[in-house]
Steps between C-alpha positions, in 0.01 A plus 500: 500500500418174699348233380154398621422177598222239520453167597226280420420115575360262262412125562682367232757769449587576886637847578546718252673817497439771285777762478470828322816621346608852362772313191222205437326569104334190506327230786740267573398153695786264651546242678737450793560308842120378495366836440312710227624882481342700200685770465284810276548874400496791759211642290310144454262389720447230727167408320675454189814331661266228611305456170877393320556285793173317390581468150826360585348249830526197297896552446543646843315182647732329332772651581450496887439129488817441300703690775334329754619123353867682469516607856802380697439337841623687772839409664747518764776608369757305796297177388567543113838555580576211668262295240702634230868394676363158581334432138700663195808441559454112521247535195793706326732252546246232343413650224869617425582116532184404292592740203861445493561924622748608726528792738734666729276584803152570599322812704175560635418875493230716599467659112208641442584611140615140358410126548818458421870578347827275391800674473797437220651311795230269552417676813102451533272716718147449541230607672380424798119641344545178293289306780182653422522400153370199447720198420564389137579891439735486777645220337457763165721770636767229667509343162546874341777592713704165458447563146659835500835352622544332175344797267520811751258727274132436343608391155305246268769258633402546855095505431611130305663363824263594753229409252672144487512530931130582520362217205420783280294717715767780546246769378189372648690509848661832445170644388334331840785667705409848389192413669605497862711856642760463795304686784 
C-alpha cells in the first residue's frame, strides 16, 4: 500500500501536509524544519485529520513560532571555519589562564555530533559549529571542556567546578544549550 498524500495551506499554520499511513492507530501532528505534517490512519479521513489539527492549533501555533525563534542563521561553512581558527583558540587560551586550567592542545573540527570533547590527555577538540552559537554559551562549552581536564567525567565534582566557572548558572546554560542543534 502507498500512502496518500495531501497538502493544505493555512495563514497561520503555512503548509501542511497530511500523510495517510497503513501502521498509524492514531493522528499524529509534529513539528519539524518550519513545517506542520499530520500524519493519520490509512482508514481515517482527511475531514477528520483536519478537525484534530484544529483542536490542537493553539499548541501547534505555538509550536511553529517556537521553532521559528530557534532557527539557526544560515552559513558558509569556509567562513565559520576560519571564524572559528581565528576566535577559540585565543578565547581558549584566556579562559584557561582566567580559571587557572591547563591543556595540551587545541582543534577545530567539523563535528557535527559534539560541541565539544577533552581527552584524558588534555587534548581538546571543538567544534567549528560553535560559531553559530551565540557567545556566553560558547564561553559555556569552552569552560566545560577545560573543566573536564581536571575531572574527565560528569560527576557531582565536575557539575561543582564548572558551576563555580559559570557563577552558578551551570544548569541554566546547559539547559539553554539543548536549545540550539549543530546543523
Amino acid at each position: 500500500m502507498t500512502s496518500a498524500k495531501k497538502e493544505i495551506s493555512y495563514p497561520d499554520l503555512g503548509a501542511v501536509l497530511y500523510v495517510k499511513n497503513c501502521r498509524a492507530k492514531h493522528y499524529i501532528i509534529r513539528v519539524a524544519k518550519g513545517q506542520v505534517r499530520v500524519t493519520l490512519p490509512y482508514r481515517g479521513s482527511f475531514s477528520q485529520a483536519e478537525s484534530f489539527l484544529n483542536e490542537k492549533r493553539e499548541v501547534v501555533a505555538r509550536q511553529l513560532k517556537k521553532a521559528a525563534e530557534q532557527e539557526l542563521p544560515h552559513f558558509n561553512e569556509a567562513e565559520l571555519r576560519a571564524k572559528a581558527n581565528a576566535l577559540l583558540p585565543e578565547k581558549l587560551a584566556q579562559l584557561a589562564k582566567n580559571h587557572g586550567f591547563t591543556y595540551t592542545k587545541l582543534t577545530v573540527r567539523k563535528s557535527r555530533t559534539r560541541w565539544g570533547s577533552c581527552s584524558s590527555r588534555g587534548l581538546i577538540s571543538l567544534s567549528l559549529f560553535l560559531m553559530i552559537l551565540p557567545e556566553h554559551l560558547i564561553e559555556y562549552v569552552l569552560l566545560h571542556e577545560l573543566c573536564h581536564t581536571v575531572q574527565p567525567n560528569h560527576s557531582p565534582a565536575f557539575w561543582s567546578l564548572l558551576d563555580r566557572c559559570v557563577s552558578g548558572r551551570a544548569k541554566a546554560l546547559r539547559q539553554e544549550l539543548k536549545n540550539y542543534r549543530i546543523p
